[in-house]
Each structure stands twice: as C-alpha cells, then as structure tokens.
N, CA, C and O atoms as CSV, one atom per row, in Angstrom:
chain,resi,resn,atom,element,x,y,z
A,1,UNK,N,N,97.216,113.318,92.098
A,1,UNK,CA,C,96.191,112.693,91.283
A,1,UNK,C,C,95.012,113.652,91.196
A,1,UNK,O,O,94.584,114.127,92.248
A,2,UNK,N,N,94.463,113.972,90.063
A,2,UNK,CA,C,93.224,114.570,90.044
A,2,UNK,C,C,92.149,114.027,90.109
A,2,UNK,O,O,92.127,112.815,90.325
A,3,UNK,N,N,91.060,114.678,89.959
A,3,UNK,CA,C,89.654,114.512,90.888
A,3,UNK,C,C,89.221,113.087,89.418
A,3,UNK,O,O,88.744,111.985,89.690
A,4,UNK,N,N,89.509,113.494,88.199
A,4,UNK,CA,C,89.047,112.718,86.867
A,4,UNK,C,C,90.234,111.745,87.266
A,4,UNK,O,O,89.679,110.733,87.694
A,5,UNK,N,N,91.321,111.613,87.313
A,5,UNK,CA,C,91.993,110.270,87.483
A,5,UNK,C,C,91.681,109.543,88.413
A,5,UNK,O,O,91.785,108.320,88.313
A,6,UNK,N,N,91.279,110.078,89.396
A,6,UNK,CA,C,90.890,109.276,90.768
A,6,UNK,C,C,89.581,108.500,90.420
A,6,UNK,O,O,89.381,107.305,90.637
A,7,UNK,N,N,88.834,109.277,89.916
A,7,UNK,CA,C,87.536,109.084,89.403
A,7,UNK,C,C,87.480,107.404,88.395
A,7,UNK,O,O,86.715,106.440,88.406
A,8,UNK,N,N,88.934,107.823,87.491
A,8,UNK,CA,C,88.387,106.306,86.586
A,8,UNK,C,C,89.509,105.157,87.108
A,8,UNK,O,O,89.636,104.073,86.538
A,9,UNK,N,N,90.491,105.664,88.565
A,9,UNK,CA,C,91.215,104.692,89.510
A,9,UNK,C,C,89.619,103.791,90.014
A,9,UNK,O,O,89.272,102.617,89.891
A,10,UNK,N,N,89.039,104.849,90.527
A,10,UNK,CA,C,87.648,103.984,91.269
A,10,UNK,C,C,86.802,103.076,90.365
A,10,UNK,O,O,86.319,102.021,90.775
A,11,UNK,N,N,86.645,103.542,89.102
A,11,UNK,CA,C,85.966,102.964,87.919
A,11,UNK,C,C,86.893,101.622,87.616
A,11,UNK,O,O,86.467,100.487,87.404
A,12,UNK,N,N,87.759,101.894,87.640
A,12,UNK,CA,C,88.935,100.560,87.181
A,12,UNK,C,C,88.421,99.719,88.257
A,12,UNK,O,O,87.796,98.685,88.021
A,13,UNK,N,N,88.711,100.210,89.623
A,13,UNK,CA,C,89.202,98.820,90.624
A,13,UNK,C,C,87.010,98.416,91.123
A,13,UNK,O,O,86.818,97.214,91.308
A,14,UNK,N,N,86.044,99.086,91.241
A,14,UNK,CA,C,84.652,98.248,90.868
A,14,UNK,C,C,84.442,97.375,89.065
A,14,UNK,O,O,83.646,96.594,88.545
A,15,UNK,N,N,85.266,97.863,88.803
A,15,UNK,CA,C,85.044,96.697,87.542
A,15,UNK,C,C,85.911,95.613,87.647
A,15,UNK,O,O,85.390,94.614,87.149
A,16,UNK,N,N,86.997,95.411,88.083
A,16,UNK,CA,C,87.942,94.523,88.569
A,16,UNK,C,C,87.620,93.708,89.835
A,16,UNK,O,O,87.939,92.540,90.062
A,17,UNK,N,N,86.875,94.617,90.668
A,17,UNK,CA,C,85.992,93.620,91.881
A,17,UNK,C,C,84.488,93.175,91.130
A,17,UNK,O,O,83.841,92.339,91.759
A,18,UNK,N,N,83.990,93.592,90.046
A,18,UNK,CA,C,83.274,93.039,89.660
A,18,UNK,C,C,83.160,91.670,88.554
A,18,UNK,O,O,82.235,90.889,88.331
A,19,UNK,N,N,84.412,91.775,88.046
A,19,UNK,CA,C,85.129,90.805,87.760
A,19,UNK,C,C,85.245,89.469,88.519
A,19,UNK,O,O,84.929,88.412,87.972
A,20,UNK,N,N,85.660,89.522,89.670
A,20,UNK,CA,C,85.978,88.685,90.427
A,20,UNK,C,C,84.806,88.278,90.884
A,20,UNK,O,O,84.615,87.062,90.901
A,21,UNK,N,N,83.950,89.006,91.269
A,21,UNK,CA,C,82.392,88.099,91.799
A,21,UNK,C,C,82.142,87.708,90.904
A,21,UNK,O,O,81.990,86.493,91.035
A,22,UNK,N,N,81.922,88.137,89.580
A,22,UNK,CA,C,81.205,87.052,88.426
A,22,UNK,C,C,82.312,85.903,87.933
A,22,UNK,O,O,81.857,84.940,87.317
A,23,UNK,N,N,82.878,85.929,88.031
A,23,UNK,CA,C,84.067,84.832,86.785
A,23,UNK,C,C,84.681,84.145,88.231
A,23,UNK,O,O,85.416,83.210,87.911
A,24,UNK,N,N,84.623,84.289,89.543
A,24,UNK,CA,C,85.232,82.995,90.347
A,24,UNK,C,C,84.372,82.786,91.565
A,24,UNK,O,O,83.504,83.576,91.936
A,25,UNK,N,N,84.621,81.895,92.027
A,25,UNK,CA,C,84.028,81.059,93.041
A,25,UNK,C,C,84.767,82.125,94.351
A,25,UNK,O,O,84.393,81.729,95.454
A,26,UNK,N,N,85.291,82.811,94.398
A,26,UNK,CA,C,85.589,83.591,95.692
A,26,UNK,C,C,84.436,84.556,96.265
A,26,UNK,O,O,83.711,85.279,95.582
A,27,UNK,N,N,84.423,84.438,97.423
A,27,UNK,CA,C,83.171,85.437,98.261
A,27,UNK,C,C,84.636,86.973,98.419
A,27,UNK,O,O,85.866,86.938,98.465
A,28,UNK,N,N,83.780,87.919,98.447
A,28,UNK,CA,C,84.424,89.340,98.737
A,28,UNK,C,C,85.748,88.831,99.956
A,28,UNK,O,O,86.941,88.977,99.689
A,29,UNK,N,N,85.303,88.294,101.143
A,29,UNK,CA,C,86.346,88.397,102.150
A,29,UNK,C,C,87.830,87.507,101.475
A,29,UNK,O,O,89.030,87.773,101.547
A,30,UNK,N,N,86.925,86.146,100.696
A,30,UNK,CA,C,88.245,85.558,99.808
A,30,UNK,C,C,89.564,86.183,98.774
A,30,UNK,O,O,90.777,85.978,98.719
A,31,UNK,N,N,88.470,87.148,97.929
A,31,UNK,CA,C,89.353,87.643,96.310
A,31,UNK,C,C,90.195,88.841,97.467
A,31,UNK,O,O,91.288,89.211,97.038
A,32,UNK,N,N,89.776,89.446,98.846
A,32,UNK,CA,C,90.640,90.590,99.194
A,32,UNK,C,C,92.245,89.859,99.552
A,32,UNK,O,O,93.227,90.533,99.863
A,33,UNK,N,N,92.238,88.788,99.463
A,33,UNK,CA,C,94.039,88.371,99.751
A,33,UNK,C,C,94.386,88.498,98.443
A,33,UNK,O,O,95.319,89.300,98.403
A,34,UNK,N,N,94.026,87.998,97.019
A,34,UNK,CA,C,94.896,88.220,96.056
A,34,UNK,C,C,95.156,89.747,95.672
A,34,UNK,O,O,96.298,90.194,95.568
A,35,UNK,N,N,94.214,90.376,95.505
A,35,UNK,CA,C,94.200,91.722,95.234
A,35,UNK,C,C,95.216,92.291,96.151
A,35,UNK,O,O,96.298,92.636,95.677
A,36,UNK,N,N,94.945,92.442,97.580
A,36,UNK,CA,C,96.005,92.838,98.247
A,36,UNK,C,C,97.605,92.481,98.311
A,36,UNK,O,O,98.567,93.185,98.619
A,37,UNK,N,N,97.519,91.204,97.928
A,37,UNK,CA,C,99.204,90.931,97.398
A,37,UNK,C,C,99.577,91.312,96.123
A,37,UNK,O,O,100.737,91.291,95.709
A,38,UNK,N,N,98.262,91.782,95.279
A,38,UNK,CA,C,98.852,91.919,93.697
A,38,UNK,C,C,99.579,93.636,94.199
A,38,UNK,O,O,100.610,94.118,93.730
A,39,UNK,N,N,98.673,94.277,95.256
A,39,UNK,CA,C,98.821,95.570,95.034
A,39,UNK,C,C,100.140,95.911,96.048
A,39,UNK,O,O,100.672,97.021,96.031
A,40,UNK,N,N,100.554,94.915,96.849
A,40,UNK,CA,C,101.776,94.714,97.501
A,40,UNK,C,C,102.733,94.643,96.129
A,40,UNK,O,O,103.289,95.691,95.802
A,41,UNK,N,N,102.887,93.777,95.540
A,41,UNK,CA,C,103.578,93.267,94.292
A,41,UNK,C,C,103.903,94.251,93.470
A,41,UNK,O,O,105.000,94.232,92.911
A,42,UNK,N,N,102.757,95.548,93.207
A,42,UNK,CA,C,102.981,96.518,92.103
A,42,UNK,C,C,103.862,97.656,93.208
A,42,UNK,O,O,104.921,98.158,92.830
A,43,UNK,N,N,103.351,97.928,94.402
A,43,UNK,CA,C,103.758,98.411,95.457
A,43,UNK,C,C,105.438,98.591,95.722
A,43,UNK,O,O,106.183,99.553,95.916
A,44,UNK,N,N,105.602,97.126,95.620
A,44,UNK,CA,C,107.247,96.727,96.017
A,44,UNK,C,C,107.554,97.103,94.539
A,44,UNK,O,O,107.928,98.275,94.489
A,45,UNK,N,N,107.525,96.579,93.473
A,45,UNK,CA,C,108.341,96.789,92.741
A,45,UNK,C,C,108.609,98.184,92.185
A,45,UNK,O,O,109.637,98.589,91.642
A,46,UNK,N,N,107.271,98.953,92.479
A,46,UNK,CA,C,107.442,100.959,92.492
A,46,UNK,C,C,108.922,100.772,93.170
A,46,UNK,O,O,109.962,100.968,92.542
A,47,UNK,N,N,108.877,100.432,94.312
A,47,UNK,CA,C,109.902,101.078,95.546
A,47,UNK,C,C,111.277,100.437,94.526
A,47,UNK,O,O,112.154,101.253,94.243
A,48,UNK,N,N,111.362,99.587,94.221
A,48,UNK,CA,C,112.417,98.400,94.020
A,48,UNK,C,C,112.863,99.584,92.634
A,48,UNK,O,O,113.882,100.271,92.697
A,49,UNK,N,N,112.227,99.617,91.854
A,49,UNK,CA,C,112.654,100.284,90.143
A,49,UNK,C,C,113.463,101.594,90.688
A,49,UNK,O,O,114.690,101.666,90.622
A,50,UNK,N,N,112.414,102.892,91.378
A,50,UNK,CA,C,112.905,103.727,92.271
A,50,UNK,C,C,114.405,103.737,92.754
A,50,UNK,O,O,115.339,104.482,92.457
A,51,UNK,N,N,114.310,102.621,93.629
A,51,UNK,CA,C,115.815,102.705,94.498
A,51,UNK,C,C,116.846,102.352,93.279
A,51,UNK,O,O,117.975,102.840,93.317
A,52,UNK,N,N,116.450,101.494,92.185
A,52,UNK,CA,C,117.471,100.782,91.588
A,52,UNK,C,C,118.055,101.904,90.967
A,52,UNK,O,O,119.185,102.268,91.292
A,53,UNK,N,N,117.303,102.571,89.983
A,53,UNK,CA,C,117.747,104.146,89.975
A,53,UNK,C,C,118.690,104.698,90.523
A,53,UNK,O,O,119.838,104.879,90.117
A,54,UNK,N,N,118.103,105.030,91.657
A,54,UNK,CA,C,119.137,105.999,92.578
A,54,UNK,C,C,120.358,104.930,92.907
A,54,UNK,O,O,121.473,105.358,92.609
A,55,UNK,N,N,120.319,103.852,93.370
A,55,UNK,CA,C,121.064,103.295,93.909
A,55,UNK,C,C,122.850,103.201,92.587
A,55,UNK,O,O,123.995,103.575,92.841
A,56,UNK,N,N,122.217,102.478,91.138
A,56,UNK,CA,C,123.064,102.686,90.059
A,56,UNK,C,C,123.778,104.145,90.120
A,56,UNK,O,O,124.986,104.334,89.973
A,57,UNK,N,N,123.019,104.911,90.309
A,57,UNK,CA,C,123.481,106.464,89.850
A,57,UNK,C,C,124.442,107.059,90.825
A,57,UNK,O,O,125.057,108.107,90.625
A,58,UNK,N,N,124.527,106.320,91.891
A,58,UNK,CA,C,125.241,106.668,93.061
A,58,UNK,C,C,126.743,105.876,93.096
A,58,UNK,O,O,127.903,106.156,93.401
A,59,UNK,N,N,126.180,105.016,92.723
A,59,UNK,CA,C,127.700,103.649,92.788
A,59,UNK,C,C,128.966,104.180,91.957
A,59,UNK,O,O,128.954,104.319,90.734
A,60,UNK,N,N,130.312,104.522,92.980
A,60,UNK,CA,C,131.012,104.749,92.370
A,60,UNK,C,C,131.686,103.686,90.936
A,60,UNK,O,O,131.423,102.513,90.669
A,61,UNK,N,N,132.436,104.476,90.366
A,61,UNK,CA,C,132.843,104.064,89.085
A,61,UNK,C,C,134.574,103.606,89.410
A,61,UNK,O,O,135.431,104.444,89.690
A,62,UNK,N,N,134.781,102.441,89.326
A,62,UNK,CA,C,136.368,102.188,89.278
A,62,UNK,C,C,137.302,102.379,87.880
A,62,UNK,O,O,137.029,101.868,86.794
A,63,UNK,N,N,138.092,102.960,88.077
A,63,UNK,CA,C,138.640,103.120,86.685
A,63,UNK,C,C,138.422,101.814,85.639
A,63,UNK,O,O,137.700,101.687,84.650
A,64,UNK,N,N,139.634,100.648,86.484
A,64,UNK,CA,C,139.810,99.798,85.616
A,64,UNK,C,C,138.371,98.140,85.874
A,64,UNK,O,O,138.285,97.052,85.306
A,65,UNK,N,N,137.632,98.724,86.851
A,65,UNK,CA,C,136.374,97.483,86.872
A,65,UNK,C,C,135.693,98.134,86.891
A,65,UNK,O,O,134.921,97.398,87.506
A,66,UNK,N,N,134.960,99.290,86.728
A,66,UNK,CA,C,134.062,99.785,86.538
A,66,UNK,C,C,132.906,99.498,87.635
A,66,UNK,O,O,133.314,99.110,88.730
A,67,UNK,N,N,131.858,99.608,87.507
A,67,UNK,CA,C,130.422,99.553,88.580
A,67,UNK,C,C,130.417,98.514,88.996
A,67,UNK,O,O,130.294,97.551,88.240
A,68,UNK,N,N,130.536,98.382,90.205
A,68,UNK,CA,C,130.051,97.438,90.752
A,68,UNK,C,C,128.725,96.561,90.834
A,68,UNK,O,O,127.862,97.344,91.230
A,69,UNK,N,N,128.269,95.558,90.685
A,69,UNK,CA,C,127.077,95.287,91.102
A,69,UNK,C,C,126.326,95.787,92.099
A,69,UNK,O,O,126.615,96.063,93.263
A,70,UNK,N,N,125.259,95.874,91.451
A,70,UNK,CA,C,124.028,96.298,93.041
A,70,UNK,C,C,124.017,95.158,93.730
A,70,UNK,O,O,124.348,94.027,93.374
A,71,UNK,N,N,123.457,95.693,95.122
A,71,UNK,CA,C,123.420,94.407,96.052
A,71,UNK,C,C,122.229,94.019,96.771
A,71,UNK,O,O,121.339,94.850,96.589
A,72,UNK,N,N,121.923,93.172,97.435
A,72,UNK,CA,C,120.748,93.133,98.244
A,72,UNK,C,C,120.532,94.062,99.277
A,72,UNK,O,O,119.358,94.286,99.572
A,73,UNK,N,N,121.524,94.714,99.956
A,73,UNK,CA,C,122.099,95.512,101.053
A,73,UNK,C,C,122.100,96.975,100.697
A,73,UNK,O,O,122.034,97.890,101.518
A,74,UNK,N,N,122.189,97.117,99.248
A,74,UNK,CA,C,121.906,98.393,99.201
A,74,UNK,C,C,120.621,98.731,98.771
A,74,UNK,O,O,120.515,99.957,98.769
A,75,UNK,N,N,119.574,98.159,98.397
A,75,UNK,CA,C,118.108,98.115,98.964
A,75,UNK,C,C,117.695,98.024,100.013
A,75,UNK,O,O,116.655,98.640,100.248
A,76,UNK,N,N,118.205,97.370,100.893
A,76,UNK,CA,C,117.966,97.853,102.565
A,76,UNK,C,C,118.467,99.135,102.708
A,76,UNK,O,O,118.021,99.825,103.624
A,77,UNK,N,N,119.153,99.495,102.107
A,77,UNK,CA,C,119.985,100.908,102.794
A,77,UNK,C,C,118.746,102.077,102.345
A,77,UNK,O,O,118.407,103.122,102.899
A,78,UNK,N,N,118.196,101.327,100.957
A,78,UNK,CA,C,117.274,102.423,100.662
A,78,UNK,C,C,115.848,102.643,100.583
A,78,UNK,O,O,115.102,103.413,99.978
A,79,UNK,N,N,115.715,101.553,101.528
A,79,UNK,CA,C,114.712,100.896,102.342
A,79,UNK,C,C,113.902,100.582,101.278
A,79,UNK,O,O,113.054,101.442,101.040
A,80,UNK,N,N,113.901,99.435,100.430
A,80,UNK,CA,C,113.427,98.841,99.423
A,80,UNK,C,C,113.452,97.828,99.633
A,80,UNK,O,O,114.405,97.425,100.300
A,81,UNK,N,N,112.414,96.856,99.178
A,81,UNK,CA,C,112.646,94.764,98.955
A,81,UNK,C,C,113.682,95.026,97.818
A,81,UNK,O,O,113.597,95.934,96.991
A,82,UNK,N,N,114.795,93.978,97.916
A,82,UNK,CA,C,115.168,93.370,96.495
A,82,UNK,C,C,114.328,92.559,95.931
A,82,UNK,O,O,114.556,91.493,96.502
A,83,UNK,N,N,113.786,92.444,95.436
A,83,UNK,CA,C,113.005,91.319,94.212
A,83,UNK,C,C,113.695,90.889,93.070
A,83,UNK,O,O,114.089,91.433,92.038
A,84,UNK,N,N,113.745,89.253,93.757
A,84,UNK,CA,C,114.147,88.481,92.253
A,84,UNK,C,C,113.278,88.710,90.860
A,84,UNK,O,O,112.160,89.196,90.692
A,85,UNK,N,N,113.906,88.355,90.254
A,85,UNK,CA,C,113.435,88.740,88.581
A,85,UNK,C,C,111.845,88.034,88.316
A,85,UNK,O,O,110.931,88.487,87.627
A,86,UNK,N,N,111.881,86.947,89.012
A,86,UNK,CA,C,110.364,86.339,88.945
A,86,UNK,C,C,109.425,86.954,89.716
A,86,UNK,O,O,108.260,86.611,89.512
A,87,UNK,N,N,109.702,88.036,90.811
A,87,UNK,CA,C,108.947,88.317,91.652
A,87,UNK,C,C,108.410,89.906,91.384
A,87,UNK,O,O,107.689,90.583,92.117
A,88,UNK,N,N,109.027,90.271,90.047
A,88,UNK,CA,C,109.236,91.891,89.718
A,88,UNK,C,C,107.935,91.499,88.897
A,88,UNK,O,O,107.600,90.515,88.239
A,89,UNK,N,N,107.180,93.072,89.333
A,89,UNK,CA,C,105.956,93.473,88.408
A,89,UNK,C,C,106.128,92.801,86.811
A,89,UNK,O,O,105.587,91.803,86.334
A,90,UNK,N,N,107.268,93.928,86.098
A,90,UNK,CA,C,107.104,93.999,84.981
A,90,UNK,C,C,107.460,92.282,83.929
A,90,UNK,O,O,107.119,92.056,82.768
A,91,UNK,N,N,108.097,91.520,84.720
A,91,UNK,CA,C,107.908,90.024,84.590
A,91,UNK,C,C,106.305,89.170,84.670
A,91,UNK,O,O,105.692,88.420,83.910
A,92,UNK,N,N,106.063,89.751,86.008
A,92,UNK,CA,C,104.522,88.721,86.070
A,92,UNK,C,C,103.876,89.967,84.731
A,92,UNK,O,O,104.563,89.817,83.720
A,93,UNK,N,N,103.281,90.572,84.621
A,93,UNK,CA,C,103.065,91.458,83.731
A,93,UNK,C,C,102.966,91.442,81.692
A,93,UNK,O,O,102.168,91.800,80.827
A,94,UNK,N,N,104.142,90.876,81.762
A,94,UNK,CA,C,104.702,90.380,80.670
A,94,UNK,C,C,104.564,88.582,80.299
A,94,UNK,O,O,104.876,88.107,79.207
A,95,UNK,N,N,104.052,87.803,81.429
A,95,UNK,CA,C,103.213,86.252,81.381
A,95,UNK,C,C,103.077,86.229,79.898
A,95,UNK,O,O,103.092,87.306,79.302
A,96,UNK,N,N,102.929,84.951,79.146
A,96,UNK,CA,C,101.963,84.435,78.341
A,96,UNK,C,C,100.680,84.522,78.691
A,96,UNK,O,O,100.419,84.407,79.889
A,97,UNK,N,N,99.712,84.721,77.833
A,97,UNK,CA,C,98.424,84.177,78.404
A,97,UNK,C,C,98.457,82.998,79.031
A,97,UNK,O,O,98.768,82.849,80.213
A,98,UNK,N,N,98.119,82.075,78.212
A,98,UNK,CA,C,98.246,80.505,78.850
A,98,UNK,C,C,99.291,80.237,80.075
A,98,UNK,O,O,99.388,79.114,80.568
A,99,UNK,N,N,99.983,81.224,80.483
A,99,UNK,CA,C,100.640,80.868,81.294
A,99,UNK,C,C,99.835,81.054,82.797
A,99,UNK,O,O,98.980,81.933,82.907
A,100,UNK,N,N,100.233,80.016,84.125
A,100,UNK,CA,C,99.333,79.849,85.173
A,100,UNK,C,C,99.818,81.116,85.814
A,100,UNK,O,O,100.817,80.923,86.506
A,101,UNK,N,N,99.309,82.614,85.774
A,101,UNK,CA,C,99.968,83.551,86.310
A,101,UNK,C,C,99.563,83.439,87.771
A,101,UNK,O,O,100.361,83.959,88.551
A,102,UNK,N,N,97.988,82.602,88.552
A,102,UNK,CA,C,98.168,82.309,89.867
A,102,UNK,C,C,99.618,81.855,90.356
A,102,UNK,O,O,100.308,82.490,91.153
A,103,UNK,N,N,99.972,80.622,89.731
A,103,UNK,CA,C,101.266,80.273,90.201
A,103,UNK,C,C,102.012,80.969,90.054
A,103,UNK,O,O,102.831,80.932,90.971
A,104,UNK,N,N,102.320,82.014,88.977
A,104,UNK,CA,C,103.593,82.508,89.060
A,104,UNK,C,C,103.874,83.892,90.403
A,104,UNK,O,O,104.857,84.333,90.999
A,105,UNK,N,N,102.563,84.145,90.389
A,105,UNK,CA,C,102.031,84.928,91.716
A,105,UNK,C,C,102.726,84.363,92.936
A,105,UNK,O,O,103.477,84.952,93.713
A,106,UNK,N,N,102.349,83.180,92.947
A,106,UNK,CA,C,102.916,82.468,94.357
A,106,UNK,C,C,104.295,82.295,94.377
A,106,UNK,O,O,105.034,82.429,95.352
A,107,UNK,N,N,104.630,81.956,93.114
A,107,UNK,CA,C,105.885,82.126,93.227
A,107,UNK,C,C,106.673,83.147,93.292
A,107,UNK,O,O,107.734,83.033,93.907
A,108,UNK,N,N,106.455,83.897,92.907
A,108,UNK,CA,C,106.927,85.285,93.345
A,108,UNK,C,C,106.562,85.777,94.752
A,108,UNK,O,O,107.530,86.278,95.324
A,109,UNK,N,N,105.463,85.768,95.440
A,109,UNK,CA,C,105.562,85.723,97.098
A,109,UNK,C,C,106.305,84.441,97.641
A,109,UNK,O,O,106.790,84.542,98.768
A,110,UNK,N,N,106.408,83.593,97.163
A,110,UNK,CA,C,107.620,82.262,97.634
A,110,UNK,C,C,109.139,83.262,97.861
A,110,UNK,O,O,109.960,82.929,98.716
A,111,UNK,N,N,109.287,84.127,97.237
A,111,UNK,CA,C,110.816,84.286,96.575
A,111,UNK,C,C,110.879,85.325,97.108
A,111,UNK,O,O,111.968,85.379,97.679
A,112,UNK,N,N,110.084,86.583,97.320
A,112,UNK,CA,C,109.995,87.287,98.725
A,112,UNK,C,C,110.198,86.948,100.444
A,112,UNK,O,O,110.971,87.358,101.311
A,113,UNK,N,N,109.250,86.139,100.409
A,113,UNK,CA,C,109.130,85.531,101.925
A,113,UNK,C,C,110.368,84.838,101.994
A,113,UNK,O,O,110.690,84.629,103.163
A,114,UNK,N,N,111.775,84.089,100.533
A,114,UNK,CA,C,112.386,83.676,101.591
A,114,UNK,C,C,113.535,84.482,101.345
A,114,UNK,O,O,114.663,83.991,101.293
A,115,UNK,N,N,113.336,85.516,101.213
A,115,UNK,CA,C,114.261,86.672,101.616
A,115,UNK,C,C,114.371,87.819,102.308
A,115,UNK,O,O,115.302,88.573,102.590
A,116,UNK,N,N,112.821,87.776,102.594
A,116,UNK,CA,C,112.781,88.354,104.015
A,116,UNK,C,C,111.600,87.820,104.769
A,116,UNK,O,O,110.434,88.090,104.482
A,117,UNK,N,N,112.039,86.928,105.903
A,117,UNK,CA,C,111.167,86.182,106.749
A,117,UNK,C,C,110.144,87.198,107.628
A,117,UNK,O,O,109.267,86.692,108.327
A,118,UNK,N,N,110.275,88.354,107.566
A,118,UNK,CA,C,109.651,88.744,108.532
A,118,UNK,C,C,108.432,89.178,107.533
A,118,UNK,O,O,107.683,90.098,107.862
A,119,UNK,N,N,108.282,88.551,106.430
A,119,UNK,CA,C,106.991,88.774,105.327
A,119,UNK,C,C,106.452,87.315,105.719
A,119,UNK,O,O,105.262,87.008,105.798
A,120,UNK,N,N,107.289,86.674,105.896
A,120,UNK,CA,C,106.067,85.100,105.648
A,120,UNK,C,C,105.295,84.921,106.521
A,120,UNK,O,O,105.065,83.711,106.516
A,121,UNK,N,N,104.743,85.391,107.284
A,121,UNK,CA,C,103.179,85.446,107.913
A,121,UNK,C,C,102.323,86.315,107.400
A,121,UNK,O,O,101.139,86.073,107.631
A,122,UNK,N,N,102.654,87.577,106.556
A,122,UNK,CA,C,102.523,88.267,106.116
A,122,UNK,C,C,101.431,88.561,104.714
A,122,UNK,O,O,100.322,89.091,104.649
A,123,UNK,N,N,102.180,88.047,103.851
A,123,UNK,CA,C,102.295,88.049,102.875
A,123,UNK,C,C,100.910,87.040,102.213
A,123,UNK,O,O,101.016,85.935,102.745
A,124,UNK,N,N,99.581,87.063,101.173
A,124,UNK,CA,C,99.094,85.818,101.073
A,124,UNK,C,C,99.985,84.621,100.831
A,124,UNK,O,O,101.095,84.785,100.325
A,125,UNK,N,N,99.461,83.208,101.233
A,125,UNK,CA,C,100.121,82.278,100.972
A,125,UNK,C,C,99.335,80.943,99.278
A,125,UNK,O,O,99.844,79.866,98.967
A,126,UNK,N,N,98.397,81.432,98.766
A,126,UNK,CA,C,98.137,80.874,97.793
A,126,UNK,C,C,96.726,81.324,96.896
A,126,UNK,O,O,95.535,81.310,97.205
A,127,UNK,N,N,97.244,81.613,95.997
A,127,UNK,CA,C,96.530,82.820,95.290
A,127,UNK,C,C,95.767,81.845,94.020
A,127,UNK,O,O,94.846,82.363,93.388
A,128,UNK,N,N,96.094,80.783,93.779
A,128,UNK,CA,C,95.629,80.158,92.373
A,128,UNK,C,C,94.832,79.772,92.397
A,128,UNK,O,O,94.585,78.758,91.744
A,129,UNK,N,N,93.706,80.544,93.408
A,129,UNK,CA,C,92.338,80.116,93.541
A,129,UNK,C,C,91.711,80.930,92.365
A,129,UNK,O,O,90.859,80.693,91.508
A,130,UNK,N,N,92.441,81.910,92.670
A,130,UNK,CA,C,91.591,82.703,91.235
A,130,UNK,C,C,92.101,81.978,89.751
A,130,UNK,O,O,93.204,82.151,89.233
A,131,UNK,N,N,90.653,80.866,89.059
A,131,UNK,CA,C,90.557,80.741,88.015
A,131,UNK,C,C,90.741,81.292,86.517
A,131,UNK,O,O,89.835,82.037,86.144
A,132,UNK,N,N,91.856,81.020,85.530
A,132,UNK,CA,C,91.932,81.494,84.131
A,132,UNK,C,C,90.715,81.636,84.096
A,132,UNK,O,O,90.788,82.836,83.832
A,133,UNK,N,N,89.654,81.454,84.133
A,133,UNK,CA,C,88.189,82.039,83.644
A,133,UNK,C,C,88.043,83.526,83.914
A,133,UNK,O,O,87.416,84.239,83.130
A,134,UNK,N,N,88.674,84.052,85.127
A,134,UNK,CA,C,88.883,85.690,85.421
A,134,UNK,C,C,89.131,86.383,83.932
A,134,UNK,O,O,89.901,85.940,83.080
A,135,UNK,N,N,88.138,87.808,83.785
A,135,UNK,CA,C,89.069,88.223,82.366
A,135,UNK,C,C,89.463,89.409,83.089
A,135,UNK,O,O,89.277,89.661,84.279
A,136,UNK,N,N,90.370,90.506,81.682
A,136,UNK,CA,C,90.970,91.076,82.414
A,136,UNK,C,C,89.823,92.174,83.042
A,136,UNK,O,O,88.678,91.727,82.994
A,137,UNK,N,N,89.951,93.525,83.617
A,137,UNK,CA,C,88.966,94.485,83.394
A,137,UNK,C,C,90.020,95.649,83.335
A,137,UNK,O,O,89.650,96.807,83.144
C-alpha cells in the first residue's frame, strides 16, 4: 500500500467513524463491535474467495464426473472459514437498500458461529443497533 492509499484508507475509515457518532445513538466503545465484525466479515471472505480459487484449481478432474464439489474440509485444509452464501461479503454487499442489513449482519455471524463454535464467544453477537439512519461514507 502506498503512503497516498494509506492516506485516503485513513480518510475513509474517520469519516465512517464520523458517521457513526453523528447518525446513531452508539458511544465510540459501542459502534467498535460492529465495525470490528464488519472488518472480520470482509476479512473472512478475502481468505474464503482466495482459497476457493486455489482450492477449484487443484481438484482433480474425473473423466466421466468431472470436479468434484468443494467441501467444508478443504477450507480447513487451507486454513480458511467456509462461509455460507448469506454470510459472504459480496452478498451482504449487494443488500437492497431497504433491506435490514443489521440483521442480515447477524445473520451472517449466526451462520458462522454455528459452524465453527470456537467463534461464538467471539464473534459480536447483535449488531442492529446501528440504525438505517447511518449513511454511507
């Protein structure tokens, strides 16, 4: 990353925390659980797209059935979360507006945690505190 990308990374995420103090009822120590699971969320699904990649490109080819499905197991192998389809970036991402993307947030850490338990203490547990009144920044 260069010194100018880093530069308007920092510019992005004080306008996005400035966001959040004006448009919701959260104090600083509150809005740091959603943010930190959103950036878990973009986090995992880097790793998840990544492995899926490699993982397809690797899977042998059977003559007459061809590729096998990917599995949950071979994301462990490549030390990746599997993420269900509701729980993948480019899904929450792709929301309606009007749609409650707090909830769909939670639901997507719902669908993590119950596939790997050793996240559900982990992980925030309810994010739809942050109000549709939030805009974007």
């Amino acid at each position: 990353m260069t010194a100018i990308q880093l530069k308007e990374l920092e510019t992005r995420l004080w306008q996005a925390a400035d966001q959040l103090r004006a448009n919701s009822k959260l104090t600083a120590a509150q809005y740091s659980f959603p943010v930190l699971g959103m950036l878990f969320l973009r986090h995992a699904f880097r790793r998840f797209s990544d492995a899926k990649v490699k993982i397809e490109a690797a899977l042998p080819v059977h003559p007459k059935r061809g590729r096998r499905a990917v599995t949950k197991d071979d994301f462990q192998e490549a030390k990746a979360l599997y993420l269900p389809e509701k729980a993948r970036w480019d899904y929450l991402a792709q929301l309606p507006e009007a749609a409650d993307t707090g909830e769909a947030i939670n639901e997507a850490m719902r669908l993590i945690k119950a596939d790997y338990e050793a996240l559900s203490g982990v992980l925030p547990k309810d994010i739809s505190n942050l109000k549709k009144t939030c805009s974007n920044a």
